[in-house]
mmCIF file of the N, C-alpha and C atoms, coordinates in Angstrom:
data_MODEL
# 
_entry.id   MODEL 
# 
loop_
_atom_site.group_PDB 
_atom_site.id 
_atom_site.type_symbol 
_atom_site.label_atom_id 
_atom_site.label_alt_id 
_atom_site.label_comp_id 
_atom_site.label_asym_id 
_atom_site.label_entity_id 
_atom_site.label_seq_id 
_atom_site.pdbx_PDB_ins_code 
_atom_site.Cartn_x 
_atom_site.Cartn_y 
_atom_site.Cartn_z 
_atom_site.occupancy 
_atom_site.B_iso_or_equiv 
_atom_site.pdbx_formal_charge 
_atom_site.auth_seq_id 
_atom_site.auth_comp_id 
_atom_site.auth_asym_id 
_atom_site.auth_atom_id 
_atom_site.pdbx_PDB_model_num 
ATOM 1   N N  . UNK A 1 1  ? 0.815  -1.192 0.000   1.00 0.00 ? 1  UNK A N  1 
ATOM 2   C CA . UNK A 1 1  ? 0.000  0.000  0.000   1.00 0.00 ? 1  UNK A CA 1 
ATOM 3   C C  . UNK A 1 1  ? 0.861  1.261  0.000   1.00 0.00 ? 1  UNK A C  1 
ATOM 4   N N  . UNK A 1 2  ? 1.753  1.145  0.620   1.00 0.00 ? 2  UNK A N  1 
ATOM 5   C CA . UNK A 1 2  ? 2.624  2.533  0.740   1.00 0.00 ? 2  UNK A CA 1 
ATOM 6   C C  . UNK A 1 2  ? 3.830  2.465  -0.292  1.00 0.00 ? 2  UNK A C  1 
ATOM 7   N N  . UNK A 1 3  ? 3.950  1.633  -1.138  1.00 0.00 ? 3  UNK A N  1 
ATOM 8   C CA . UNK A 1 3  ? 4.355  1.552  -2.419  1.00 0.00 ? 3  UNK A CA 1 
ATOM 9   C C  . UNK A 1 3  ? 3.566  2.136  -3.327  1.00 0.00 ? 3  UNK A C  1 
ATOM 10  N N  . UNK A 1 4  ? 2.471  2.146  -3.439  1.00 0.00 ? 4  UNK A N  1 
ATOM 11  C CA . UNK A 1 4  ? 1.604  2.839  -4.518  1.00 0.00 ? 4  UNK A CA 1 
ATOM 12  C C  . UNK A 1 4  ? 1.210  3.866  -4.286  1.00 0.00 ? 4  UNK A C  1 
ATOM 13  N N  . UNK A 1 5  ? 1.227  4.424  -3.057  1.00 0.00 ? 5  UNK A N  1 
ATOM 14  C CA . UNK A 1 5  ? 1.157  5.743  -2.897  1.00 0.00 ? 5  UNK A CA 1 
ATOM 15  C C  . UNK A 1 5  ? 2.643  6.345  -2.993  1.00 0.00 ? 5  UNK A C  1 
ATOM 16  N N  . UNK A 1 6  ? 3.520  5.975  -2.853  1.00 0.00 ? 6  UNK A N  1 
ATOM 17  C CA . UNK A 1 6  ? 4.723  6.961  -2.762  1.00 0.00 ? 6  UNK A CA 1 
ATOM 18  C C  . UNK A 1 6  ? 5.375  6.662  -4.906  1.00 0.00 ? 6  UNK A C  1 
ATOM 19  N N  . UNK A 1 7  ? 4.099  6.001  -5.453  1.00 0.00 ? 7  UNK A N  1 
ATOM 20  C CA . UNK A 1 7  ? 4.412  5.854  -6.957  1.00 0.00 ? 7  UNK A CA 1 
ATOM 21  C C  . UNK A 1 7  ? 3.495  6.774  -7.741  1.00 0.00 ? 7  UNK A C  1 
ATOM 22  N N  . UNK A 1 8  ? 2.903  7.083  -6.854  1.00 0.00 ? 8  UNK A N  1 
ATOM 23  C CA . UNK A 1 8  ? 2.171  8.445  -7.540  1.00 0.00 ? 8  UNK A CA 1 
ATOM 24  C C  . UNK A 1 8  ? 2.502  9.395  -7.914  1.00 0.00 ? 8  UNK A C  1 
ATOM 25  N N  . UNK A 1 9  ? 4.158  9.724  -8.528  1.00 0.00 ? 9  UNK A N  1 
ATOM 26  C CA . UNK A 1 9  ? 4.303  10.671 -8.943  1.00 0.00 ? 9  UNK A CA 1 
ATOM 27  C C  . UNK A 1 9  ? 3.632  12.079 -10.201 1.00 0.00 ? 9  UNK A C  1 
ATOM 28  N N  . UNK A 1 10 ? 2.910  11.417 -10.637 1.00 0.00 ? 10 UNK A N  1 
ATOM 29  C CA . UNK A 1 10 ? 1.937  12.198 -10.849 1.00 0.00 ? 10 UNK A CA 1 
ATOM 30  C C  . UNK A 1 10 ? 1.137  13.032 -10.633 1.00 0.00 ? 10 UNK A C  1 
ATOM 31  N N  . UNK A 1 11 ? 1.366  12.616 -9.427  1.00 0.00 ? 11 UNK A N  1 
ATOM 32  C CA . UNK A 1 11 ? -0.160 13.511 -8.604  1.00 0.00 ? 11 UNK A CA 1 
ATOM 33  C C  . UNK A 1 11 ? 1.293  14.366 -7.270  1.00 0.00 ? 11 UNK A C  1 
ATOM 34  N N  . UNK A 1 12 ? 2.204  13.867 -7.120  1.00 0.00 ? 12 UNK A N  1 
ATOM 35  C CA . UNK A 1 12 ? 2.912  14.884 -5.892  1.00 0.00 ? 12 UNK A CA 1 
ATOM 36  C C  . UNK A 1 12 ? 4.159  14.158 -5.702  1.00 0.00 ? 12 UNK A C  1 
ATOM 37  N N  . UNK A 1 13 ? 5.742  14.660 -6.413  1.00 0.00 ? 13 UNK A N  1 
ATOM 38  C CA . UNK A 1 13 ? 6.658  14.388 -6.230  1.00 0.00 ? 13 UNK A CA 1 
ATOM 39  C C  . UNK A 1 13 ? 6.789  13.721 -5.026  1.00 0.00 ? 13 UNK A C  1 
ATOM 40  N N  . UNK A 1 14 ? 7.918  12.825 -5.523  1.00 0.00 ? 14 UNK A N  1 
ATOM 41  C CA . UNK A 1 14 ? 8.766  12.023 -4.236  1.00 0.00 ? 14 UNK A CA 1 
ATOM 42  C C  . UNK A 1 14 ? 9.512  12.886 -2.953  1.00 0.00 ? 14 UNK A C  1 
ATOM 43  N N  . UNK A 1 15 ? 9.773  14.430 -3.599  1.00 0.00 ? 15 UNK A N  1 
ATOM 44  C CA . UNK A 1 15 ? 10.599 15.178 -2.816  1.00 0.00 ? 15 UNK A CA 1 
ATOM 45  C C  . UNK A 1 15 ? 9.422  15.534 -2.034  1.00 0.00 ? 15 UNK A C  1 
ATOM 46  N N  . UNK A 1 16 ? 8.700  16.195 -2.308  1.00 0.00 ? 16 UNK A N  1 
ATOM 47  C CA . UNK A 1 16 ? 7.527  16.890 -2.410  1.00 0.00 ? 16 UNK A CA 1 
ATOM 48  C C  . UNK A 1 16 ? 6.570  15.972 -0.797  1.00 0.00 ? 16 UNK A C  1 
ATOM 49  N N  . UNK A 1 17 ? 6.613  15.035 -0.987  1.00 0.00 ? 17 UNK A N  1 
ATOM 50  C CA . UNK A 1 17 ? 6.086  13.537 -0.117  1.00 0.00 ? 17 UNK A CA 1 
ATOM 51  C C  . UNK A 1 17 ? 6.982  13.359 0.882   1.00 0.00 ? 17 UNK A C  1 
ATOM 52  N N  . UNK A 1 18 ? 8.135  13.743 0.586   1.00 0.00 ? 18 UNK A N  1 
ATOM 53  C CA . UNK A 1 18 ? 9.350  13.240 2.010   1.00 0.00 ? 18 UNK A CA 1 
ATOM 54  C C  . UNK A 1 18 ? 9.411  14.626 2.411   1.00 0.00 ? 18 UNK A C  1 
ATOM 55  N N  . UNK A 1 19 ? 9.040  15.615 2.085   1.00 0.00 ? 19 UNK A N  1 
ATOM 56  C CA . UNK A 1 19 ? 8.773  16.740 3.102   1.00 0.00 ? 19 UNK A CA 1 
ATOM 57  C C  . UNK A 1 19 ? 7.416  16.806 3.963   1.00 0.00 ? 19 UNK A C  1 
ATOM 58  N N  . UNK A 1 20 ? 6.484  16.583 3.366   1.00 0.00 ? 20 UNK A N  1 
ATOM 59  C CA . UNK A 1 20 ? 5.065  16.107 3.912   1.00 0.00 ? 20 UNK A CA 1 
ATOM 60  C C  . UNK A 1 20 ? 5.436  14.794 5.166   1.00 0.00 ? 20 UNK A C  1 
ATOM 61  N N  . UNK A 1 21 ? 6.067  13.658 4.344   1.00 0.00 ? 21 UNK A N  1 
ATOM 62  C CA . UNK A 1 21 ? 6.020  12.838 5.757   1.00 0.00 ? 21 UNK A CA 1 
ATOM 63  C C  . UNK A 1 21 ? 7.385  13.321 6.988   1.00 0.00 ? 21 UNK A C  1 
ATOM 64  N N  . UNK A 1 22 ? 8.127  13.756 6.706   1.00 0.00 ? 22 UNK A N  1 
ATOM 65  C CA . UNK A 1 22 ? 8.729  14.098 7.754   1.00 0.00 ? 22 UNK A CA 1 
ATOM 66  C C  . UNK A 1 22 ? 8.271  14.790 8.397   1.00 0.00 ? 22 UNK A C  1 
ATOM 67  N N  . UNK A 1 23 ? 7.450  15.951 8.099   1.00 0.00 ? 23 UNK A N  1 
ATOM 68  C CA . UNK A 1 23 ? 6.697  16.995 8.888   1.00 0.00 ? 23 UNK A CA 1 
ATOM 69  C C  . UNK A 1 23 ? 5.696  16.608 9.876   1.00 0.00 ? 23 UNK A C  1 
ATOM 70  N N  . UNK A 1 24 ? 4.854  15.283 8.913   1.00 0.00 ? 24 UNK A N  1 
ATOM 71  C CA . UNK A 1 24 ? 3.596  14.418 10.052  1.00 0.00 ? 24 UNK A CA 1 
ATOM 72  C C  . UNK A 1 24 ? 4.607  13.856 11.101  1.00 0.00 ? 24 UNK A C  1 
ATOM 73  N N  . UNK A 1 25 ? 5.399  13.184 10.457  1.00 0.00 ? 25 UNK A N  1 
ATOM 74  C CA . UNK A 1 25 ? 6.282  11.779 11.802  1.00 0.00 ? 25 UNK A CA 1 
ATOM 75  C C  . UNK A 1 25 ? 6.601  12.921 12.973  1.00 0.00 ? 25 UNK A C  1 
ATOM 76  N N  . UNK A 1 26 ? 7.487  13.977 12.459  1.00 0.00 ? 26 UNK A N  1 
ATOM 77  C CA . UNK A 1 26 ? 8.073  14.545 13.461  1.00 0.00 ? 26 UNK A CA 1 
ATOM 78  C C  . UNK A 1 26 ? 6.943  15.603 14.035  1.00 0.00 ? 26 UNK A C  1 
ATOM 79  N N  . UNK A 1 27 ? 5.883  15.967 13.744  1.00 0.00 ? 27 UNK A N  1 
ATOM 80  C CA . UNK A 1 27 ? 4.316  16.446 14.638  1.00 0.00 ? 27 UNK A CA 1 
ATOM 81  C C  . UNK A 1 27 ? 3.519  15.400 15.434  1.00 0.00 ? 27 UNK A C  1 
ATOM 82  N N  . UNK A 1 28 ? 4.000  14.115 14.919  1.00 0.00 ? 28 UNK A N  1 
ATOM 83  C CA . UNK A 1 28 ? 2.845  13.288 15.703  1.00 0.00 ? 28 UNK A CA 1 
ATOM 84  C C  . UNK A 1 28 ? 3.853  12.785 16.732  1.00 0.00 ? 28 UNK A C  1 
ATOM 85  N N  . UNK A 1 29 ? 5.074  13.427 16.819  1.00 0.00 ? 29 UNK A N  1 
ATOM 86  C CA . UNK A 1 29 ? 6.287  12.780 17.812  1.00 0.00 ? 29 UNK A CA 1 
ATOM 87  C C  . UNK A 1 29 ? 6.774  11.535 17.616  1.00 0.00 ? 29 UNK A C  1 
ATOM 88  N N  . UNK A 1 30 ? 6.817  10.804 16.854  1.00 0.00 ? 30 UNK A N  1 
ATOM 89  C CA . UNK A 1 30 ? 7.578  9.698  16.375  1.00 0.00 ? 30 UNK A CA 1 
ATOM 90  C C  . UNK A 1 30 ? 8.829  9.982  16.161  1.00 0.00 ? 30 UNK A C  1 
ATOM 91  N N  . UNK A 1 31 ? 9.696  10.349 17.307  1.00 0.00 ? 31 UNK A N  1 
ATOM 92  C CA . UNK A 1 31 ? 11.352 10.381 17.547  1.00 0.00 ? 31 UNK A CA 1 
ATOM 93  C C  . UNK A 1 31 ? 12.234 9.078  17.229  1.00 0.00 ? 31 UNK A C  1 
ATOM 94  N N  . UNK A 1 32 ? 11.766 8.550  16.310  1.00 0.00 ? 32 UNK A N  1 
ATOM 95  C CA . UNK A 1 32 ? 12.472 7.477  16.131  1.00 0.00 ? 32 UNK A CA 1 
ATOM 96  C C  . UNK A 1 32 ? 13.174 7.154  15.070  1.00 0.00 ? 32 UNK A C  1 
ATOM 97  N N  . UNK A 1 33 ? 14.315 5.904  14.952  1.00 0.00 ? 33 UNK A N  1 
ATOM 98  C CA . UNK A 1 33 ? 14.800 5.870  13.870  1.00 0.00 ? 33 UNK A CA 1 
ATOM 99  C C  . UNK A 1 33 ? 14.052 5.997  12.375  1.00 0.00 ? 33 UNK A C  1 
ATOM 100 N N  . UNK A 1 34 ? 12.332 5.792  12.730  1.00 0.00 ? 34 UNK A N  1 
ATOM 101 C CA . UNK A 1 34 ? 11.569 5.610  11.350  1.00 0.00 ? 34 UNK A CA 1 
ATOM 102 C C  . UNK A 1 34 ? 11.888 7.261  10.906  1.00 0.00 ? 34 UNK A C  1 
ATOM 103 N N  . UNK A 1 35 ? 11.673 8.607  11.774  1.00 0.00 ? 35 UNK A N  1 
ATOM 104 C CA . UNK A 1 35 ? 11.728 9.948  11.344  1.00 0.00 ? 35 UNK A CA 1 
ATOM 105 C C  . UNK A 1 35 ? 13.256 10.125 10.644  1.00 0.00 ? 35 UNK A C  1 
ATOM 106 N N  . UNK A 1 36 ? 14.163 8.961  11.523  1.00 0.00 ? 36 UNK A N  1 
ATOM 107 C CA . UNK A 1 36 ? 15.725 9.337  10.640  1.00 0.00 ? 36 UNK A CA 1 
ATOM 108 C C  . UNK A 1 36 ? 15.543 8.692  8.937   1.00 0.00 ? 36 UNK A C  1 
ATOM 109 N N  . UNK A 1 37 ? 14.586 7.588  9.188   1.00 0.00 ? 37 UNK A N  1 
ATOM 110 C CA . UNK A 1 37 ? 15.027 7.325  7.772   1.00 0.00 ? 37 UNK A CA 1 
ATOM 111 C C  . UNK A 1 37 ? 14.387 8.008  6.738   1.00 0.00 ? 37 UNK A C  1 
ATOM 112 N N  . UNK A 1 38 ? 12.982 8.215  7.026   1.00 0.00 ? 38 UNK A N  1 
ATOM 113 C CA . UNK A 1 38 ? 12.432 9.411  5.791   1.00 0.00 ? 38 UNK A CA 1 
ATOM 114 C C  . UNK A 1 38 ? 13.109 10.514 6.127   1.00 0.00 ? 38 UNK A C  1 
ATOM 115 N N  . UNK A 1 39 ? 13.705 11.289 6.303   1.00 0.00 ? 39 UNK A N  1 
ATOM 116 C CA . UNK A 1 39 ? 14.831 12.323 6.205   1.00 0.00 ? 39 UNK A CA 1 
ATOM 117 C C  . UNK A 1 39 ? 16.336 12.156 5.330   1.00 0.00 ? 39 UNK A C  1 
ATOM 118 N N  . UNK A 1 40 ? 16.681 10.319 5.510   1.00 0.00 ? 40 UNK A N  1 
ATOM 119 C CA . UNK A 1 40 ? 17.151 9.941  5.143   1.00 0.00 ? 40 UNK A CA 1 
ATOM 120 C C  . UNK A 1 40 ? 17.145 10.251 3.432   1.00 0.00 ? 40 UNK A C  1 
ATOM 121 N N  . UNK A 1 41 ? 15.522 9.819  3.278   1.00 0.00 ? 41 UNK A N  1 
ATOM 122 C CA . UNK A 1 41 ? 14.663 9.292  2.133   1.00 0.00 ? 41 UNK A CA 1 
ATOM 123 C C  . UNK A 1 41 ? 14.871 11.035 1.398   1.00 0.00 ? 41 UNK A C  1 
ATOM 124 N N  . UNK A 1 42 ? 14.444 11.986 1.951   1.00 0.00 ? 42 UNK A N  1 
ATOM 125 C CA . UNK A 1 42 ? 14.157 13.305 1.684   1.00 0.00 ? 42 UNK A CA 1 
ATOM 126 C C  . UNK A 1 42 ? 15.703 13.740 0.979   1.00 0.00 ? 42 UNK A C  1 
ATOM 127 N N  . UNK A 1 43 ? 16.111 13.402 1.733   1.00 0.00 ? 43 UNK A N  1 
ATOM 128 C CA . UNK A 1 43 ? 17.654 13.916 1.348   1.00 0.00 ? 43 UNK A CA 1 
ATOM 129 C C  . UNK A 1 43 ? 18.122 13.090 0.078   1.00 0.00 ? 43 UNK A C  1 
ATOM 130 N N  . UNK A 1 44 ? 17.665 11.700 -0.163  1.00 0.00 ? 44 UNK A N  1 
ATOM 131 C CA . UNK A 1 44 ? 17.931 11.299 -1.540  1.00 0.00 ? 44 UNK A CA 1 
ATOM 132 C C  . UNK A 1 44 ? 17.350 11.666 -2.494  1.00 0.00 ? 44 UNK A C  1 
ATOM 133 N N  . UNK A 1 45 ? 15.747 12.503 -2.356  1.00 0.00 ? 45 UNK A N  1 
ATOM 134 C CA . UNK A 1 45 ? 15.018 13.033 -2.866  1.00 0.00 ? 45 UNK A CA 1 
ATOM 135 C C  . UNK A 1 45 ? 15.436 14.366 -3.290  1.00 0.00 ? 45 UNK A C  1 
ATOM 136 N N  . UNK A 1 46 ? 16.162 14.542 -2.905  1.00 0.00 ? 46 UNK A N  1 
ATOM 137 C CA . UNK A 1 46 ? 16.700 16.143 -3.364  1.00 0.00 ? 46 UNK A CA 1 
ATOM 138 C C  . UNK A 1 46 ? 16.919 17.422 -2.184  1.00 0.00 ? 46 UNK A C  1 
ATOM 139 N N  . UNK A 1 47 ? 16.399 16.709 -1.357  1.00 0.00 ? 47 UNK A N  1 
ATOM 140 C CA . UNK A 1 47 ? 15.970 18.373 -0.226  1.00 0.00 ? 47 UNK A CA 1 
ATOM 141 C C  . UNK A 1 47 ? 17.432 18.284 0.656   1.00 0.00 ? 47 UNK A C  1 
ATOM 142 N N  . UNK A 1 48 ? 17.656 19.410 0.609   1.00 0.00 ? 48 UNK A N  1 
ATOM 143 C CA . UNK A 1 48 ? 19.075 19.924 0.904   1.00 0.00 ? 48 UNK A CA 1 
ATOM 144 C C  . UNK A 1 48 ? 18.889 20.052 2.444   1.00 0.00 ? 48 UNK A C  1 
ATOM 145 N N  . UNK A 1 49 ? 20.277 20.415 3.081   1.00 0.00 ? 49 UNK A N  1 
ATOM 146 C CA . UNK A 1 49 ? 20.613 20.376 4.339   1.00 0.00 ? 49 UNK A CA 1 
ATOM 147 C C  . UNK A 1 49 ? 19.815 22.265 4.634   1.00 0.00 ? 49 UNK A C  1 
ATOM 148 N N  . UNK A 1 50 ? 19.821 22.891 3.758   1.00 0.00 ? 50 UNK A N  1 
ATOM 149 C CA . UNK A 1 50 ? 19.309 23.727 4.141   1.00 0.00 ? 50 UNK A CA 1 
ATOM 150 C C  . UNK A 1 50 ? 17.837 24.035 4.308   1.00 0.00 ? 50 UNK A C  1 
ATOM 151 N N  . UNK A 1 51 ? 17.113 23.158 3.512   1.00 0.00 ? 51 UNK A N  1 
ATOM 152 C CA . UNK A 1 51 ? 15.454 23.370 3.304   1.00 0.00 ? 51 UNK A CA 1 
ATOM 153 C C  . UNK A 1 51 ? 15.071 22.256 4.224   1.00 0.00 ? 51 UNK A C  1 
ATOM 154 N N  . UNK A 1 52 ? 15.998 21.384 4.863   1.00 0.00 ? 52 UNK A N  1 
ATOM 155 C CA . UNK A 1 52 ? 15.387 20.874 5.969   1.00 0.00 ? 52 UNK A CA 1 
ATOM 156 C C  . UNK A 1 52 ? 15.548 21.863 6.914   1.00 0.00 ? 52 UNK A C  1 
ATOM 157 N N  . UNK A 1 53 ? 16.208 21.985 7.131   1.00 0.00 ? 53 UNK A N  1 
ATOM 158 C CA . UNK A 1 53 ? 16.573 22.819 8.126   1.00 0.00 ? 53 UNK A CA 1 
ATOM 159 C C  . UNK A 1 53 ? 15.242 24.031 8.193   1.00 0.00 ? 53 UNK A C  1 
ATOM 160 N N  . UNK A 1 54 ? 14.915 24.366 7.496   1.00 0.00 ? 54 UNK A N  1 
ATOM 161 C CA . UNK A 1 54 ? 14.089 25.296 7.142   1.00 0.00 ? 54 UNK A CA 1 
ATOM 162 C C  . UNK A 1 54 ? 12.334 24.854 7.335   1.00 0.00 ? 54 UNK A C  1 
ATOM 163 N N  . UNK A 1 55 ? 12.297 23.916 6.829   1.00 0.00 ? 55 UNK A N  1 
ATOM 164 C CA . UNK A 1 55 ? 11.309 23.241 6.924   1.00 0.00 ? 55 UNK A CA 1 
ATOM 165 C C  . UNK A 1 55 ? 10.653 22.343 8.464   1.00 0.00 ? 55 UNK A C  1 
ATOM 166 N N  . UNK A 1 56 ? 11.926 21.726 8.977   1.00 0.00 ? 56 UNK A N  1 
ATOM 167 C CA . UNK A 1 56 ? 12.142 21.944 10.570  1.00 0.00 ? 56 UNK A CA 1 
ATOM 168 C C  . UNK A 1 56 ? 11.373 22.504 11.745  1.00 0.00 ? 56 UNK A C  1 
ATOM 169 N N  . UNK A 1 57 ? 12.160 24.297 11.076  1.00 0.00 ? 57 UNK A N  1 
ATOM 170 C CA . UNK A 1 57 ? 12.194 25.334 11.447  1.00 0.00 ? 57 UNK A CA 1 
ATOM 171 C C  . UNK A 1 57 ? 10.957 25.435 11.980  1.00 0.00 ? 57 UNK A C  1 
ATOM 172 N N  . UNK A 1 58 ? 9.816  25.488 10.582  1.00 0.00 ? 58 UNK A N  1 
ATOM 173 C CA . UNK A 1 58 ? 8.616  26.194 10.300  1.00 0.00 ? 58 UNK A CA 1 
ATOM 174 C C  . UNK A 1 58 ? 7.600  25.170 10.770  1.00 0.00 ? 58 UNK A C  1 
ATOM 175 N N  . UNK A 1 59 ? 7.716  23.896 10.707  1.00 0.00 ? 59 UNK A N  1 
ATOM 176 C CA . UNK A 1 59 ? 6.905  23.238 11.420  1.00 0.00 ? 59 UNK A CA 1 
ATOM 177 C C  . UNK A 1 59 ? 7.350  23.073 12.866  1.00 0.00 ? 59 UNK A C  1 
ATOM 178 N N  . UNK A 1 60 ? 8.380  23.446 13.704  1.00 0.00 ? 60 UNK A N  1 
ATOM 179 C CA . UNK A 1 60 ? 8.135  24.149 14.968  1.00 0.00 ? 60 UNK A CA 1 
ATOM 180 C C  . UNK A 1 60 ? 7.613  24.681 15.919  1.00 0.00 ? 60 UNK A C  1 
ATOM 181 N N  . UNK A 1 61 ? 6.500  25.411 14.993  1.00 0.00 ? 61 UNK A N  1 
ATOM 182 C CA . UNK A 1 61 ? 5.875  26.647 15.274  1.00 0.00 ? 61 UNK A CA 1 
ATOM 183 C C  . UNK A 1 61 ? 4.447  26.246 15.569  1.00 0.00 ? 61 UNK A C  1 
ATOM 184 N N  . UNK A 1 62 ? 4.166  25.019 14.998  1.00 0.00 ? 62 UNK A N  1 
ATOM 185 C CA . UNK A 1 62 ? 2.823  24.211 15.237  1.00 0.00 ? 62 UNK A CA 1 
ATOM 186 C C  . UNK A 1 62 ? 3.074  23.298 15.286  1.00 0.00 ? 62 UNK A C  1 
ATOM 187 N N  . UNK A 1 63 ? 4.142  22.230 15.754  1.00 0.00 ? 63 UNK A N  1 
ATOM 188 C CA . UNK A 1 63 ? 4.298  20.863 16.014  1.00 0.00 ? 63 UNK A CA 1 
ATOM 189 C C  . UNK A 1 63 ? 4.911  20.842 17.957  1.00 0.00 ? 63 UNK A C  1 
ATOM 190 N N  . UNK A 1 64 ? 5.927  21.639 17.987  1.00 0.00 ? 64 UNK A N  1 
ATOM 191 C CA . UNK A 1 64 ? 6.727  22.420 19.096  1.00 0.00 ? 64 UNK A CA 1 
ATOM 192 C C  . UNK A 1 64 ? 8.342  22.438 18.974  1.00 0.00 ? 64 UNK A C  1 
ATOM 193 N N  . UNK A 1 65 ? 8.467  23.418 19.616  1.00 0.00 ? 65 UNK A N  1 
ATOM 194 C CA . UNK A 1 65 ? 9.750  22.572 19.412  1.00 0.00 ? 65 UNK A CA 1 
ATOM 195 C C  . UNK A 1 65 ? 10.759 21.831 19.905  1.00 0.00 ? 65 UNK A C  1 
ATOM 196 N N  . UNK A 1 66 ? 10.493 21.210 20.810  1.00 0.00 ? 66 UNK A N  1 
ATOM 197 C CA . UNK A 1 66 ? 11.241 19.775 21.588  1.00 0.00 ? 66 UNK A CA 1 
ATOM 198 C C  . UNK A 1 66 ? 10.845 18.492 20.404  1.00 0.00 ? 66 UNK A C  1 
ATOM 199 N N  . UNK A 1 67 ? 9.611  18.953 19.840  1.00 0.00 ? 67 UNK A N  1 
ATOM 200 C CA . UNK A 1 67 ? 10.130 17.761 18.803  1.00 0.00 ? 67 UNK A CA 1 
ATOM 201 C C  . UNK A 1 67 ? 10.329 18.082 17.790  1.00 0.00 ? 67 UNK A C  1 
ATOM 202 N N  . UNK A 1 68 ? 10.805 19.339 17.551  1.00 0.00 ? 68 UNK A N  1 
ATOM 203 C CA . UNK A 1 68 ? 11.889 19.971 16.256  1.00 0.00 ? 68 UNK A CA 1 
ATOM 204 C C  . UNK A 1 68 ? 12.969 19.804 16.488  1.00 0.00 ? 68 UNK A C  1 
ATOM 205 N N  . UNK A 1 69 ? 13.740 20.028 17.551  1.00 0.00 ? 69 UNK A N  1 
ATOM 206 C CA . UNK A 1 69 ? 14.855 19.881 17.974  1.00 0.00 ? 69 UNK A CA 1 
ATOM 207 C C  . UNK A 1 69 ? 15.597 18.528 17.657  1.00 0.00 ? 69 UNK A C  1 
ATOM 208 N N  . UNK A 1 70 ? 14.958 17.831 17.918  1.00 0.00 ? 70 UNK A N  1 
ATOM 209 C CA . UNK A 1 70 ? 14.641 16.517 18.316  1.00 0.00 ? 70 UNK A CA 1 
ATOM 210 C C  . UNK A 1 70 ? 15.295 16.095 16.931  1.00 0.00 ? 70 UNK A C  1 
ATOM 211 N N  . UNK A 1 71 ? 14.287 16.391 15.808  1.00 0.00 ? 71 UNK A N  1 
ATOM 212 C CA . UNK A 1 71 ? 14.396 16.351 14.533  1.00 0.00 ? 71 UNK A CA 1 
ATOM 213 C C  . UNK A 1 71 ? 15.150 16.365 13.765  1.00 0.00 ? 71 UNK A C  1 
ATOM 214 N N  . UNK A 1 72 ? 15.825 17.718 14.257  1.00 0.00 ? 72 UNK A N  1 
ATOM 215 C CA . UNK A 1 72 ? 17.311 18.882 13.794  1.00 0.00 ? 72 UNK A CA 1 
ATOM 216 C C  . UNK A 1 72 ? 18.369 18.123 14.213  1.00 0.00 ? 72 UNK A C  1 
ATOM 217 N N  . UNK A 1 73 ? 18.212 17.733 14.862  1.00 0.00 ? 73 UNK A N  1 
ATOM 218 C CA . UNK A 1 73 ? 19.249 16.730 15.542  1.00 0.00 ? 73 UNK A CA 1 
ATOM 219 C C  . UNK A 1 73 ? 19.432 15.651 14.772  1.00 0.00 ? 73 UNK A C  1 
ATOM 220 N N  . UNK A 1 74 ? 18.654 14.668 14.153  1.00 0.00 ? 74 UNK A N  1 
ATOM 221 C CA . UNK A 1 74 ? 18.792 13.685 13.630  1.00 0.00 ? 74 UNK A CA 1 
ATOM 222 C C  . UNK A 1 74 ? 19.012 14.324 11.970  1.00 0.00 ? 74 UNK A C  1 
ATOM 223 N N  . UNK A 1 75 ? 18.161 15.237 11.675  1.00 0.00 ? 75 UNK A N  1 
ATOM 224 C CA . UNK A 1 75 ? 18.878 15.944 10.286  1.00 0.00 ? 75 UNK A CA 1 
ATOM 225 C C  . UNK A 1 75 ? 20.247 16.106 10.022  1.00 0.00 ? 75 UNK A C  1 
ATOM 226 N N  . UNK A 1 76 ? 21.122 16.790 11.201  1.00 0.00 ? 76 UNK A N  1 
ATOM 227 C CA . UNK A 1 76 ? 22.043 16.986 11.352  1.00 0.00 ? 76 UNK A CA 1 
ATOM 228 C C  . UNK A 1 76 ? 22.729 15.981 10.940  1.00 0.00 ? 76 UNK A C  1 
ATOM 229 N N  . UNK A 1 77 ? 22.851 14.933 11.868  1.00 0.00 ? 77 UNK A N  1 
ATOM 230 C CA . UNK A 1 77 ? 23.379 13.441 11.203  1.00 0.00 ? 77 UNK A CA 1 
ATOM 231 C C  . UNK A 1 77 ? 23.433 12.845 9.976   1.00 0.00 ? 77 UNK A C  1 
ATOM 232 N N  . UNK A 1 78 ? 21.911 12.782 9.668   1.00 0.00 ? 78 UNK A N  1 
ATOM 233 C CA . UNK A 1 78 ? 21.971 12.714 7.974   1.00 0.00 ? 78 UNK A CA 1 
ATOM 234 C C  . UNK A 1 78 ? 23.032 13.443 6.780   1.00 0.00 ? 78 UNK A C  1 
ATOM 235 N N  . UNK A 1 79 ? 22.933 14.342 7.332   1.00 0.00 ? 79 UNK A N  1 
ATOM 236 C CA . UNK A 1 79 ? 23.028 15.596 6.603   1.00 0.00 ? 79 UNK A CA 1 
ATOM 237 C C  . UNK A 1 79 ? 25.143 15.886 6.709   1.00 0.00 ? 79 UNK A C  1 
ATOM 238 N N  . UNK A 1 80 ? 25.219 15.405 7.650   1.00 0.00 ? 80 UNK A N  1 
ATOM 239 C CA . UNK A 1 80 ? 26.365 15.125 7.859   1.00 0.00 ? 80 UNK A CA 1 
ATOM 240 C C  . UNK A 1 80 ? 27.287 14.287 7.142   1.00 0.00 ? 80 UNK A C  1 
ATOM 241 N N  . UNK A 1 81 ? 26.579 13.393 7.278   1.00 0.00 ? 81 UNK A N  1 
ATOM 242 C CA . UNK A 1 81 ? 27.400 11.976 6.184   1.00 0.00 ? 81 UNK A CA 1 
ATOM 243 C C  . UNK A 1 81 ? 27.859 12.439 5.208   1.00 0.00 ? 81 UNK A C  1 
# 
């Protein structure tokens, strides 16, 4: 099921989708390795160390931010490699 939705490129890029799900995982607080790997995923998708960062940022502001931080933190890592 989550194969055919993330094949829908048609209807809403792959990049486009790994910014959307990182934003839910890391709002619904799922601090876990699953939030490292779609970030992971995002970053093979194209989204740079800076538009996470950015993106992060801005869902902060309505998610909180202990679990932005949280987030930034594991971006960091990624983003690092």
């Amino acid at each position: 099921m989550f194969g055919q939705v993330w094949s829908r490129e048609d209807h809403l890029s792959a990049r486009d989708r790994s910014i959307v799900t990182v934003t839910a995982i890391m709002a619904g607080g799922v601090l876990t390795p699953a939030l490292q790997s779609h970030i992971e995923r995002a970053k093979a998708s194209g989204v740079t160390a800076e538009e996470m960062a950015e993106i992060l940022t801005h869902a902060a502001f309505y998610a909180g931010w202990p679990k932005a931080w949280a987030a930034m933190s594991m971006a960091k890592d990624v983003y690092t490699d």
